[in-house]
N, C-alpha and C positions, 0 to 999 in steps of 0.2 A: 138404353131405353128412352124413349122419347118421352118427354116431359109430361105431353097431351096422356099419356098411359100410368101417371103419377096422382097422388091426392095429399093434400095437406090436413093431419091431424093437427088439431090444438086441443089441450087439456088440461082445465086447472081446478083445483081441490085444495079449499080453505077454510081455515077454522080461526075464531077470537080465541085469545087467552083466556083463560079460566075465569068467571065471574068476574068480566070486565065486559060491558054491554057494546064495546065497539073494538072491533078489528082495527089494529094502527098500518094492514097490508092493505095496499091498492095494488090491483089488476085490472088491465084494458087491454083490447085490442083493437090496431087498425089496419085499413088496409093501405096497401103502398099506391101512391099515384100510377105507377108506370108498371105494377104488377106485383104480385106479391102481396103479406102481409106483416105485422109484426105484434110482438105481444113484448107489453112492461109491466114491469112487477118492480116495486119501489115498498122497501119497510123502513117508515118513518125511526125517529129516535123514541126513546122508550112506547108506550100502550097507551091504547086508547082513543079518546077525543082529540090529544091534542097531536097523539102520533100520526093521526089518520089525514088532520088538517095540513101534517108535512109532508106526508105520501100521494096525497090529494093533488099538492102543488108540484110537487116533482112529475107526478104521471102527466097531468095535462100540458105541464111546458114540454116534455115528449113527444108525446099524442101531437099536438099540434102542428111540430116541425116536421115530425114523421109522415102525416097525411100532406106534407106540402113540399114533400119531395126530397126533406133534408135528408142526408149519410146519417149513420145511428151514432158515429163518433161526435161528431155535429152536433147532433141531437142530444146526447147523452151532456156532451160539454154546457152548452148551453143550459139544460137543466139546473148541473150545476152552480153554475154563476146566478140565475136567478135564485134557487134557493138562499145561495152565500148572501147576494143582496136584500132580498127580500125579509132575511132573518138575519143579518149582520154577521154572519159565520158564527151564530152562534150552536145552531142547532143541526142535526145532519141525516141523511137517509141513504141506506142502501136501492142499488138501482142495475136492476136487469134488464136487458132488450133482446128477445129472439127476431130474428128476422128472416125469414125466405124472401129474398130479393129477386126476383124474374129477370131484373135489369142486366145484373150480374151473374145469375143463373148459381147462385151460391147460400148459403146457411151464414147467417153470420149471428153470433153472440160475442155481445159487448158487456163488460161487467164492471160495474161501481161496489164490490160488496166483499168482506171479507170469507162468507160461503162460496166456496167453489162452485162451478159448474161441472155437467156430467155431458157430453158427447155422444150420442151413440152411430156407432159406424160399424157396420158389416158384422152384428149379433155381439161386438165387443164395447167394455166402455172408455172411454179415454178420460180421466179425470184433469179439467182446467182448473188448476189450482195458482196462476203467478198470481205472486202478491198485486193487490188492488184495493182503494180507498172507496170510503166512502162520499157522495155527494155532500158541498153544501159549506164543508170548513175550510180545507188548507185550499190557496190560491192556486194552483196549477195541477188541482186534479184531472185524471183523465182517464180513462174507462180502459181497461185490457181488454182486446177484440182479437175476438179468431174468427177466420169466415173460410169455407171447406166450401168446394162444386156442389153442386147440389147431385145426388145419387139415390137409387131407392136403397130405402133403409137408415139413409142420415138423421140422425136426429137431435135433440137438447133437450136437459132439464136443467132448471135454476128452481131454486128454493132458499126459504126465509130461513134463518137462523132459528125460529119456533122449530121446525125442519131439524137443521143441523145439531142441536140441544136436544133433541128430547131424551128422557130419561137421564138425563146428566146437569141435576140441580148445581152442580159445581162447575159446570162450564163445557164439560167433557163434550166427544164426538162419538155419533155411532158411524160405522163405514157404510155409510148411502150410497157409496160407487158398487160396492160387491152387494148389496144388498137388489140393485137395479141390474146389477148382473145376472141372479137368483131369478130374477123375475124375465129377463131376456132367456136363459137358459131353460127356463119352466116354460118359457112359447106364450109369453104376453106378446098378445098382436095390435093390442090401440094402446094410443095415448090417453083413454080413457079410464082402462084399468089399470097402466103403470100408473098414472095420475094418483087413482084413489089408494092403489094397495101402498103407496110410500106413506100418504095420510094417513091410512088406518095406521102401518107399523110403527108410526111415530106417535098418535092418538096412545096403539097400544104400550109403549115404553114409558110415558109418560100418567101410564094408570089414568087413561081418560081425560084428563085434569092438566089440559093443557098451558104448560107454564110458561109460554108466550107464544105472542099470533106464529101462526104456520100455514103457511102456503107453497105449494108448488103449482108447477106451470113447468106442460111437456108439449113439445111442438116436431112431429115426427111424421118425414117425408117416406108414403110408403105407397107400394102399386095400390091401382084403382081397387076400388072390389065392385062397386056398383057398374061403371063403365058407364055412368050419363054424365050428364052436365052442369044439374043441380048442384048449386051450392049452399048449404044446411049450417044452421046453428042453433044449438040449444043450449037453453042454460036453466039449471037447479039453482031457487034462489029460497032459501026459506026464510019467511019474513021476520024470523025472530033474529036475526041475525045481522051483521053490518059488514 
């Protein structure tokens, strides 16, 4: 299938912790000089104000390099080391990058973060799970990246450990791989409603009462449906929120 007969979803669905007036999750997106785009999602160390002020710095040392043509490995590195400097290694963030590269004609997801990433490829999901560190502390971190051809139907979820936690005040995991499978199987067709419905089922294990920030972010390569040229963004932002 030729590319020009492709569309790029993006979709992200976030929520603060419970009676904490600021999300410590940052999410951006940009686009790729040379084609393409990419989405980071970075969750500070612990909530709040002063998680958000590390998430903050992580995304934009990203963002920056990203829009200026750097590799997301690159990118990701560099994050890195400025946080480590910037805060003396003392304090640290997790850190995702989805990327549809044009250049490369490939999907590539790079990951700083002890939550897995999710795949999806041809109605199945492939769970990226090798071990990987976070941004910001030990000296020679470095992102594990997979990057797949680009095909309709390719796609990626990364999410915050608000995400991977919920309902498991003790640390525990719910299975988001089979639960995104349920939702592939059941004939979700955007990134907008796998987006929300993983937020709701994590909202709902967590009885509402989110017991730390939760974000996802699904970025899925799928045929045209419109067939123009228009390229659209909308965003839900309710001002009582951060």
């Amino acid at each position: 299938m030729d590319w020009r007969d492709l569309e790029v979803q993006v979709a992200v669905a976030k929520i603060g912790k419970h009676a904490t007036p600021e999300s410590g999750d940052t999410v951006e997106t940009v686009e790729r000089p040379h084609g393409g785009l990419s989405v980071v999602v970075a969750d500070g160390q612990r909530s709040g104000r002063s998680a958000k002020a590390i998430s903050n710095v992580v995304v934009r040392k990203a963002l920056t390099l990203l829009a200026e043509g750097v590799r997301d490995g690159a990118a990701a590195r560099a994050a890195h080391d400025y946080l480590r400097t910037y805060r003396s290694g003392q304090v640290s963030a997790t850190l995702n990058i989805i990327s549809v590269d044009l250049t490369t004609g490939s999907l590539v997801v790079s990951r700083n973060s002890d939550c897995p990433a999710i795949l999806l490829r041809e109605g199945r999901v492939h769970l990226l799970d090798a071990p990987s560190e976070a941004v910001g502390i030990h000296p020679r971190t470095r992102p594990v990246i997979t990057e797949v051809a680009l095909e309709p139907g390719l796609g990626a979820v990364v999410f915050t450990d608000g995400i991977a936690h919920a309902g498991h005040p003790t640390g525990g995991t719910w299975d988001v791989a089979a639960f995104v499978q349920q939702r592939l199987d059941a004939g979700t067709e955007t990134a907008r409603a796998l987006a929300d419905a993983l937020l709701e089922e994590a909202l709902r294990l967590d009885q509402n009462r989110p017991r730390d920030d939760m974000t996802v972010a699904v970025v899925w390569v799928l045929p045209s449906r419109s067939g123009d040229k228009i390229r659209r963004l909308e965003v839900s932002f309710p001002l009582g929120s951060h």
